[in-house]
N, C-alpha and C positions, 0 to 999 in steps of 0.2 A: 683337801690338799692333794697335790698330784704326786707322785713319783721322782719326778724330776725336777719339779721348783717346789722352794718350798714360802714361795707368796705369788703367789700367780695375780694379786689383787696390783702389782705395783707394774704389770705390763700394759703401754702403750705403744695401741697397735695403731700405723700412720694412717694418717686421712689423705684421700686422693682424691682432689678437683677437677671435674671435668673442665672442658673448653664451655663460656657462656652458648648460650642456644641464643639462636635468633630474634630477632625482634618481631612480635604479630602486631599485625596488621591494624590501623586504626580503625576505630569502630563507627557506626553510622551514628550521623549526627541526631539526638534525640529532637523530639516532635514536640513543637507550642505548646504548651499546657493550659486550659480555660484560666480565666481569668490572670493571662500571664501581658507582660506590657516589655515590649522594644523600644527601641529607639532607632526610627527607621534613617536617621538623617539629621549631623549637628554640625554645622557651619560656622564660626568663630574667626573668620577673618571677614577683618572690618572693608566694607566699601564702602565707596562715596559714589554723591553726583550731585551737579552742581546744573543739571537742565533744570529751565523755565518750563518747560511741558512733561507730561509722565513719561518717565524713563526707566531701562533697567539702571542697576547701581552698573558700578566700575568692573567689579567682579561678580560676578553673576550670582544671585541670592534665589536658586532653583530647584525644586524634587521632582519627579515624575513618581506616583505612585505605580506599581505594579497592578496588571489585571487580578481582578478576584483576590484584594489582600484583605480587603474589607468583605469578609467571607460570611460571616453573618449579624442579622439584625441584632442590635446591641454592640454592635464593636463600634471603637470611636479611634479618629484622630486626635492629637492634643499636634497644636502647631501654635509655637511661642516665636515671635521675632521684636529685636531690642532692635531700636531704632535713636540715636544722638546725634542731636545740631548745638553750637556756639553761635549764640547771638548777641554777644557783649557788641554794644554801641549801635546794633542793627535791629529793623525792623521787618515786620512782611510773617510770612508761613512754612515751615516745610509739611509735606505732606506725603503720608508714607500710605501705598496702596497694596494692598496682599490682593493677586491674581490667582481664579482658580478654573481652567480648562480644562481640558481633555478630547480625544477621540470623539465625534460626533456628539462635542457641547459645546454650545456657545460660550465664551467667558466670563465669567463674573466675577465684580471688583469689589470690596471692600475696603472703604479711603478712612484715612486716618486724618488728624492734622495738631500740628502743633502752633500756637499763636504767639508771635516775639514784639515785644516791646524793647524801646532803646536802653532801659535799664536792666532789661535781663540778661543772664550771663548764659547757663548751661541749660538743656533740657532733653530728659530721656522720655523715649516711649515706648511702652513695653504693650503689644498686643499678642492675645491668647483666642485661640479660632476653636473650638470643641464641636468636631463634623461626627456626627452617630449617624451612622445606618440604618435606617428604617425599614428599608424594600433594599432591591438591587437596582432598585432606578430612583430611590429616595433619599435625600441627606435631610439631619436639621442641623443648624449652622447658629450656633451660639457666641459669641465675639466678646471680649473684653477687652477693651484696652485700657491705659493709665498714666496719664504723664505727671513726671516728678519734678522738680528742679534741683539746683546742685544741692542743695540741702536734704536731696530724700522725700520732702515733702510731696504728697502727691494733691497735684492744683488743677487734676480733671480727669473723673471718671467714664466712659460709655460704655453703657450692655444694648447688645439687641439681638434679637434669634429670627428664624425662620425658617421655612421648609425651601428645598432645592430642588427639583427635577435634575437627573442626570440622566446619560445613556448608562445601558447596563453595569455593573460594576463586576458583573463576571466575565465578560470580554471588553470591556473598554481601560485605558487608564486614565491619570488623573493628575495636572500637570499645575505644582502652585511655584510661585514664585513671586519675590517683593519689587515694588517697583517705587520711585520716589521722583519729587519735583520740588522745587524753592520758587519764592518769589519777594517782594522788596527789595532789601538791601542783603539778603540773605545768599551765601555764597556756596555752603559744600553741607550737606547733609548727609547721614552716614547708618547705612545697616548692619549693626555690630553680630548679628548672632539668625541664625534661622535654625532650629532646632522642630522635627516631627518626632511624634511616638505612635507607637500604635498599641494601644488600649484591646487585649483580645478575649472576647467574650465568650 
């Protein structure tokens, strides 16, 4: 006890706030981690097209891959696209093709197709492309597709793989995009979704 108070425990001495300090600086964007997965590209508006011969849709169903994203052997694309036609009363085919180009490559197609009878109503087609890196001038090209009808049922499956030559994949790019055509009595066929990931090894 002091001299001159005699509870010095019951003093409150004030607090003083400075002014906030400034805001730092945003920090560098962290680096891929192995085994990490993107989504390099998800398209969810619906086109149509209603050509007798291969066509693009309405709105353009298109990626360009970047030089050198497929950076080493082992990494993969995963490329999903959902594809829906109405065939109540109609007959004939639509037919969905995923294009895949690029810089000093020739293109190649991959055709899809869906078969309509006059009793059928809806049918969706869901195709799945799984591209792995082999080389830097190697793909292998795995495909599933599946079509359902309005019930979910699915009433046709295709698998099939292969090897691909390409130009380099460390200075060339890589350019997919869907493309579609009808024929019978069949009038607007429609590619609801194109979605890429990229799988990073």
């Amino acid at each position: 006890m002091c001299d001159t108070c005699q509870d010095c425990d019951n003093i409150t001495l004030p607090v003083i706030t400075g002014p906030t300090g400034a805001t730092g600086a945003t920090g560098a964007a962290g680096s891929n981690g192995s085994n990490g997965v993107a989504i390099l590209h998800n398209d969810t508006t619906q086109s149509t097209t209603s050509s007798t011969s291969i066509a693009l849709f309405s709105a353009t169903k298109a990626y360009t891959l970047p030089i050198n994203t497929l950076s080493t052997n082992g990494s993969k694309l995963i490329l999903t696209a959902i594809f829906t036609t109405t065939g109540a009363g109609t007959s004939g085919t639509s037919n969905a093709y995923i294009y895949m180009a690029g810089s000093s490559y020739t293109s190649k197609t991959y055709p899809y197709q869906i078969n309509h009878g006059t009793s059928d109503y809806q049918f969706y087609l869901k195709v799945r492309l799984e591209i792995t890196r082999e080389s830097t001038t190697n793909l292998v090209i795995a495909s599933d597709s599946y079509v359902c009808d309005e019930t979910g049922s699915t009433i046709d499956h295709y698998h099939f793989s292969e090897d691909e030559t390409v130009a380099d994949l460390s200075a060339n790019t890589l350019v997919f995009d869907c493309r579609g055509k009808v024929s019978g009595t069949i009038t607007t066929f429609n590619c609801d979704q194109l979605t890429i990931e990229h799988l990073i090894k």
